[in-house]
C-alpha positions in Angstrom: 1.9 27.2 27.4 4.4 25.0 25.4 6.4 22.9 27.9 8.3 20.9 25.0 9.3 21.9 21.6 10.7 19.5 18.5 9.5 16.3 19.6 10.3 14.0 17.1 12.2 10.4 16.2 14.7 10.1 14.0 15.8 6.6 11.9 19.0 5.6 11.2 17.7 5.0 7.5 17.0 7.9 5.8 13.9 6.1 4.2 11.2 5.0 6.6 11.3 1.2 4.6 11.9 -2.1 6.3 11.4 -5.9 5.5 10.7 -8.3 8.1 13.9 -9.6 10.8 15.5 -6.5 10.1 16.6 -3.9 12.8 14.8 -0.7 13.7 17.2 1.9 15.0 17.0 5.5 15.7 17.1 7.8 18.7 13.7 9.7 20.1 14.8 13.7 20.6 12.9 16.5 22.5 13.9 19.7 24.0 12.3 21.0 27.4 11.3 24.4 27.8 9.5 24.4 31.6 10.6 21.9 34.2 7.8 19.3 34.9 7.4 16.1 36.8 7.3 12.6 34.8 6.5 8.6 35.5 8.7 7.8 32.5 9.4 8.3 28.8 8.9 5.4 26.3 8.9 4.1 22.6 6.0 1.7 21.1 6.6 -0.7 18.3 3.7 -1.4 16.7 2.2 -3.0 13.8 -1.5 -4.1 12.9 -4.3 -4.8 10.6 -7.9 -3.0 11.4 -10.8 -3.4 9.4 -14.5 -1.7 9.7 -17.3 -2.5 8.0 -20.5 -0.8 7.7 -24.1 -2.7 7.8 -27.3 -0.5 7.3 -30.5 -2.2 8.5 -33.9 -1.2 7.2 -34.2 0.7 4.2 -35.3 4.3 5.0 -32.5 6.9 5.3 -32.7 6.8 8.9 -32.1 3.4 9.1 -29.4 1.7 12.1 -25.8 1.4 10.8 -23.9 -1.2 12.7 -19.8 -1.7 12.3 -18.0 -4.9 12.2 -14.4 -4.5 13.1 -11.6 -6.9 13.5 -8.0 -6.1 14.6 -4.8 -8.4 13.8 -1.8 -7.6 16.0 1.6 -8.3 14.1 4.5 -7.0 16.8 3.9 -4.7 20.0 7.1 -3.7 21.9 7.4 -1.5 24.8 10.9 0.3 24.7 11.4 1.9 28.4 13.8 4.7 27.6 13.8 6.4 30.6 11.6 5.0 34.2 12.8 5.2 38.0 9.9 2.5 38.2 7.1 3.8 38.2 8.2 6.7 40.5 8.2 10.3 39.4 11.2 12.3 38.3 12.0 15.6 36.7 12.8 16.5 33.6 14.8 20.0 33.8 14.9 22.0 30.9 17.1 21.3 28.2 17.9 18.7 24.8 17.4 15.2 25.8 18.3 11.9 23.2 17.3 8.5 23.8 18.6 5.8 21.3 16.9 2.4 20.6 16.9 -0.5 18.5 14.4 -3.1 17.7 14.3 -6.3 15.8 10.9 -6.8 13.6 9.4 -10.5 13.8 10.0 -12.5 10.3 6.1 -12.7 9.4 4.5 -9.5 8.9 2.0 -8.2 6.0 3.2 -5.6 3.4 1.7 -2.0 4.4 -1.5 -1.3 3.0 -3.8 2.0 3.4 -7.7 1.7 2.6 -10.8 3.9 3.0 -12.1 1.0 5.7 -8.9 -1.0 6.4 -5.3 -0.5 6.9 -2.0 -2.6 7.4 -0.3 -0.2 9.7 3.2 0.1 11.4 3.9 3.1 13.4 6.8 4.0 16.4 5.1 6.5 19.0 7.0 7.9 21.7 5.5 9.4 24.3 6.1 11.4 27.9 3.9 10.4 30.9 2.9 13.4 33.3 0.8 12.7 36.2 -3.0 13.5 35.8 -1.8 16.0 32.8 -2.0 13.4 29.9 0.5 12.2 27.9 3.3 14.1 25.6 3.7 11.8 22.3 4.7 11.5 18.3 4.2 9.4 16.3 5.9 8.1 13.1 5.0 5.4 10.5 7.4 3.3 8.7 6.4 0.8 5.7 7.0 -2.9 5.7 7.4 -4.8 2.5 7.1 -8.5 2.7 8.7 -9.7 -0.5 6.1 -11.8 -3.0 8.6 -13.5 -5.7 7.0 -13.9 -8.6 8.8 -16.9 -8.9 7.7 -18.5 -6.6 4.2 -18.3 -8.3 2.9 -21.4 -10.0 0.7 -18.9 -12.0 2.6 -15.7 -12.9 4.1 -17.0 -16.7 0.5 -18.3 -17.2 -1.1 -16.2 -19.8 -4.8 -15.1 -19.9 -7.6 -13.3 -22.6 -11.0 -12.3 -22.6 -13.1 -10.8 -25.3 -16.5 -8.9 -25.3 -18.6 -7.8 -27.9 -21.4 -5.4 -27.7 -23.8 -4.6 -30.5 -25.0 -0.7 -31.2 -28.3 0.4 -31.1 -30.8 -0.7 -34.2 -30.1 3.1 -35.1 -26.7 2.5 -36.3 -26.5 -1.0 -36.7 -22.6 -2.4 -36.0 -21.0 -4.1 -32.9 -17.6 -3.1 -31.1 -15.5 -5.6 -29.8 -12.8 -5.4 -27.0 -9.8 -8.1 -26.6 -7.3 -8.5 -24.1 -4.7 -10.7 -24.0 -1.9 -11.4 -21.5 1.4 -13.3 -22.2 2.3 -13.5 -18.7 -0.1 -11.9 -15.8 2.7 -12.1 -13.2 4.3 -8.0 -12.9 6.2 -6.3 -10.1 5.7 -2.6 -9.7 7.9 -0.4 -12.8 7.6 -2.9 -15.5 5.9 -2.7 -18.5 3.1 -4.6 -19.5 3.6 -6.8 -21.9 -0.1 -6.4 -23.9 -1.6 -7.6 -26.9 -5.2 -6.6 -27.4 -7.7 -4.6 -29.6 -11.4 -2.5 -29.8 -13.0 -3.3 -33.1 -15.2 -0.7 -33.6 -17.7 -2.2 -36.7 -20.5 -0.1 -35.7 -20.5 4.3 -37.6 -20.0 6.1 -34.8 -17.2 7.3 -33.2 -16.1 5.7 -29.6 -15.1 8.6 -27.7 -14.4 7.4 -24.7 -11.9 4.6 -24.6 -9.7 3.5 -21.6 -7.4 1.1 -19.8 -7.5 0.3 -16.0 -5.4 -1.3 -13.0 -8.1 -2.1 -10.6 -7.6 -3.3 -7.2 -10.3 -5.3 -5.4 -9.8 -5.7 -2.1 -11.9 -8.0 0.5 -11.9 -6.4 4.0 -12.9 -9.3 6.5 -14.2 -7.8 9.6 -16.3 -10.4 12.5 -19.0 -12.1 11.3 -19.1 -9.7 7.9 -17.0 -8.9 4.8 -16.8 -6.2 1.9 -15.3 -5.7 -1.5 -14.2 -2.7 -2.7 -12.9 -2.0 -6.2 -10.3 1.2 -7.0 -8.9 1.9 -9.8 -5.3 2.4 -8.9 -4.0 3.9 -12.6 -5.7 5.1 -16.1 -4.8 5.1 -19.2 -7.0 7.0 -21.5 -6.8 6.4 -24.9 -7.8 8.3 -28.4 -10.8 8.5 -30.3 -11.6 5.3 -32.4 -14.2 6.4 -35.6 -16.5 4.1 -37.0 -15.0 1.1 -39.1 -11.5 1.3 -37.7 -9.6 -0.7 -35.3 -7.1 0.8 -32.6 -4.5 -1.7 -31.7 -2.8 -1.7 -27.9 -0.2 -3.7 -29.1 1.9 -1.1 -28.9 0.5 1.2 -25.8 3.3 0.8 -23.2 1.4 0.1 -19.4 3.8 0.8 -16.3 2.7 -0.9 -13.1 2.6 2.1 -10.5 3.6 1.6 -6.7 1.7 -1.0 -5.5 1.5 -3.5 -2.4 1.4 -7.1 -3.9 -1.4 -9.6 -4.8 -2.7 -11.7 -1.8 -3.2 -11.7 2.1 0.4 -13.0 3.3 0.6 -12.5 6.5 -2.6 -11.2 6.7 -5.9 -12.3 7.6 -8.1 -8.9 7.4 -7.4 -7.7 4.1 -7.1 -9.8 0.4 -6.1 -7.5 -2.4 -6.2 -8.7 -5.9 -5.5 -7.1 -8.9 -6.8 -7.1 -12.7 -6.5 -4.8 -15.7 -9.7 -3.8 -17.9 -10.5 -2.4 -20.8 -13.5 -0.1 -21.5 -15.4 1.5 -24.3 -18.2 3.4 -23.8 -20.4 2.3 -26.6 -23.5 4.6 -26.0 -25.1 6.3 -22.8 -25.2 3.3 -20.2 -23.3 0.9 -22.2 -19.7 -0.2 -22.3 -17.8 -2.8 -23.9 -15.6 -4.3 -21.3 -13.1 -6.8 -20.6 -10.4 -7.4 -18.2 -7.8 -10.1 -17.2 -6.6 -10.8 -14.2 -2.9 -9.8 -13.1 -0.5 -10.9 -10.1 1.2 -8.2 -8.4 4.7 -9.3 -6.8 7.7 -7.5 -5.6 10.2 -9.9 -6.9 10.9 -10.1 -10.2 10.4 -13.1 -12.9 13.9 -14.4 -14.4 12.5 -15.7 -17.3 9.3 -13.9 -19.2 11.1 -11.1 -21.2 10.4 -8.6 -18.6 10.9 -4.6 -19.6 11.3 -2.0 -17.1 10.7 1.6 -17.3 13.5 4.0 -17.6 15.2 5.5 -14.4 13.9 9.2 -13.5 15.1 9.7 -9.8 18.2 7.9 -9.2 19.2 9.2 -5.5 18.6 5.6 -3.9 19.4 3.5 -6.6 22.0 1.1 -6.0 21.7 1.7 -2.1 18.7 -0.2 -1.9 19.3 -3.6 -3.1 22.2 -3.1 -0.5 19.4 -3.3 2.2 17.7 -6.4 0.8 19.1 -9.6 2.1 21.9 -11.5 0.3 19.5 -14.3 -1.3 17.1 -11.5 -2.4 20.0 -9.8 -3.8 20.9 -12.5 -5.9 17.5 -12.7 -7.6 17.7 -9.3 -8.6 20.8 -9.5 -10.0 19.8 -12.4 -12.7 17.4 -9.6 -14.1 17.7 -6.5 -15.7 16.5 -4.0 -13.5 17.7 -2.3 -10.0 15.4 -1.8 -7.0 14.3 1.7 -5.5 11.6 3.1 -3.2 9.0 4.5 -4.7 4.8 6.0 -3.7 2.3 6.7 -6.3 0.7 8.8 -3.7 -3.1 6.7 -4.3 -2.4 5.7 -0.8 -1.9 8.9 1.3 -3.8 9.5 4.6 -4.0 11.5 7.8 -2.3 9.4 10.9 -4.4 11.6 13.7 -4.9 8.1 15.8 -3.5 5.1 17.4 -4.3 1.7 19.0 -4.0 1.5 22.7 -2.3 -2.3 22.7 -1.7 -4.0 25.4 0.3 -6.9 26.2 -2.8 -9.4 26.1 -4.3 -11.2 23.5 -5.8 -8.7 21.1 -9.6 -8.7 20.6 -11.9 -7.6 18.1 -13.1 -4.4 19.6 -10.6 -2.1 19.8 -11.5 1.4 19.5 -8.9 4.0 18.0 -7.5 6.7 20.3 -6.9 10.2 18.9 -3.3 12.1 19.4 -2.4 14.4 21.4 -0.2 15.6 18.6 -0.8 17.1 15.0 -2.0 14.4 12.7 0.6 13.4 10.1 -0.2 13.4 6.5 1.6 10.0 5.3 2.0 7.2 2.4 3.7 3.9 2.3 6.7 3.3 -0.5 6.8 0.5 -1.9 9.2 -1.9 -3.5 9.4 -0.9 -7.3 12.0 -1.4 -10.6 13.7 0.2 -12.9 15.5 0.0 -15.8 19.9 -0.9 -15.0 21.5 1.8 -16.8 23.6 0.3 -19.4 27.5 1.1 -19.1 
């Protein structure tokens, strides 16, 4: 029988974004429909990095899989909302609110999602009932620590690479992929700037020619690590017959949503980014090449930097409102405006969280499923656009 209906927390912000230092605010709501007996109603705060990582001994199918784990705690509050210390108390039927606020520490990791690691920040309210279990919800929130570009000794450095691979003795010929970079420093909505090209000198056609962003990520669990490449955004491009030469110079790239380049903060998870170019020269043979490419979420002043046209322009303007003043600054020297934005690469089901306590965090923590619906959810990140000209 349902005892409690529309259990939920509501933010002051209409977008669940935040950046370190600033304020958390919001009130948790439910609505009783049968009287029961409580020790208390309270809000977590919490934020974290978890890692597993998989390690099969033997070779046969059957062999043992062990995990390495490792857990990073970043904030933990406890928010008592409603207690009569420890001693139980009823809550009557009807609509209860309870507001709170929170200040977030001024070192914490951008949000991340991965298949085997996560930077996670989540507020989960939650009813105690005496040898019943709990009553909770949980919501997520995304933090963006800001990565200026600026700041980066290496984001105006250029890069290039070149491959060539020759064709089978049946059609003699080579192809030949070049990449080159004037700057590898982007922030998520600009364009890259590209100047590259696949020679195809061999008489076939190349059918199957594309660009990606790849992520590589390092997940660093106890005593084991693991690297995992994704390709975070495709680009395919057209058929290149034999003899002919298809220039990118002119192919316009937009960095997607992205968390930035790095482990600030964070000593789980290293992502790095790079973009490649492949051509699939026969069956089991490509022609590749990539660069290497520094993800931030601050903008270079100098560097030429183009930024894709506005599309959804609800938040813009409101969000470099929320940044703080010597952020605000920065983006103003440039010519783009801030917004939140997802690409949606990220999205998972929260149906778990991490039973902290006030201690010193180990390595071993186990996940704990909810007692509530999982939520489907994706961090926003940090992204530009183009100022509309007046």
């Amino acid at each position: 029988m349902t005892i409690i209906k529309n259990f939920r927390i509501i933010l002051t912000k209409s977008q669940a974004v935040f950046l370190p230092e600033q304020s958390v605010e919001g009130i948790v709501q439910f609505n009783i429909v049968e009287k029961f007996e409580t020790t208390g109603v309270f809000l977590e705060v919490t934020g974290l990095s978890y890692v597993v990582v998989e390690e099969k001994h033997g070779k046969s199918r059957n062999g043992v899989v062990s995990q390495h784990t490792s857990l990073e705690r970043y904030c933990h509050t406890k928010i008592d909302l409603a207690t009569k210390g420890g001693a139980a108390f009823p809550l009557t039927t009807g609509t209860y609110q309870y507001p709170f606020a929170t200040q977030l520490p001024d070192e914490l990791p951008t949000s991340f999602e991965g298949e085997n690691g996560c930077t996670r920040y989540y507020l989960r309210a939650y009813i105690l009932r005496e040898s019943q279990g709990q009553l909770e919800f949980l919501l997520p929130f995304t933090i963006i620590s800001v990565f200026n570009l600026n700041e980066s000794p290496y984001a105006m450095r250029s890069e290039e690479a070149e491959d060539v691979q020759m064709v089978s003795c049946c059609t003699s010929g080579s192809v030949k992929t070049k990449l080159k970079l004037s700057k590898i420093g982007y922030v998520p909505g600009e364009i890259i700037q590209l100047d590259g090209e696949c020679d195809n000198q061999s008489q076939n056609a190349l059918k199957t020619v594309f660009l990606d962003l790849i992520m590589n990520v390092t997940l660093k669990a106890t005593n084991k690590e693991h690297s995992v490449q994704r390709s975070v955004k495709t680009w395919h491009l057209h058929e290149i017959q034999g003899n002919t030469t298809l220039s990118l110079d002119n192919i316009q790239l937009v960095v997607p949503p992205l968390p930035p380049s790095g482990s600030r903060f964070c000593n789980n998870i290293d992502v790095h980014y790079c973009l490649q170019l492949t051509a699939k020269v026969s069956s089991g043979v490509c022609c590749k090449v990539s660069v290497g490419l520094i993800i931030g979420n601050l903008p270079l002043e100098l560097g030429n930097s183009q930024f894709a046209e506005q599309e959804d322009t609800d938040d813009i303007g409101s969000i470099e409102a929320q940044l703080p003043e010597n952020l605000r600054s920065l983006v103003r020297k440039t010519s783009c405006v801030p917004a939140f934005r997802n690409s949606g690469i990220f999205s998972v089901t929260l149906d778990h969280h991490f039973p902290l306590s006030d201690e010193h965090v180990n390595n071993h923590h186990v996940p704990v499923p909810l007692q509530c619906p999982g939520i489907q959810w994706h961090p926003s990140y940090l992204c530009f656009v183009e100022k509309t000209k007046k």
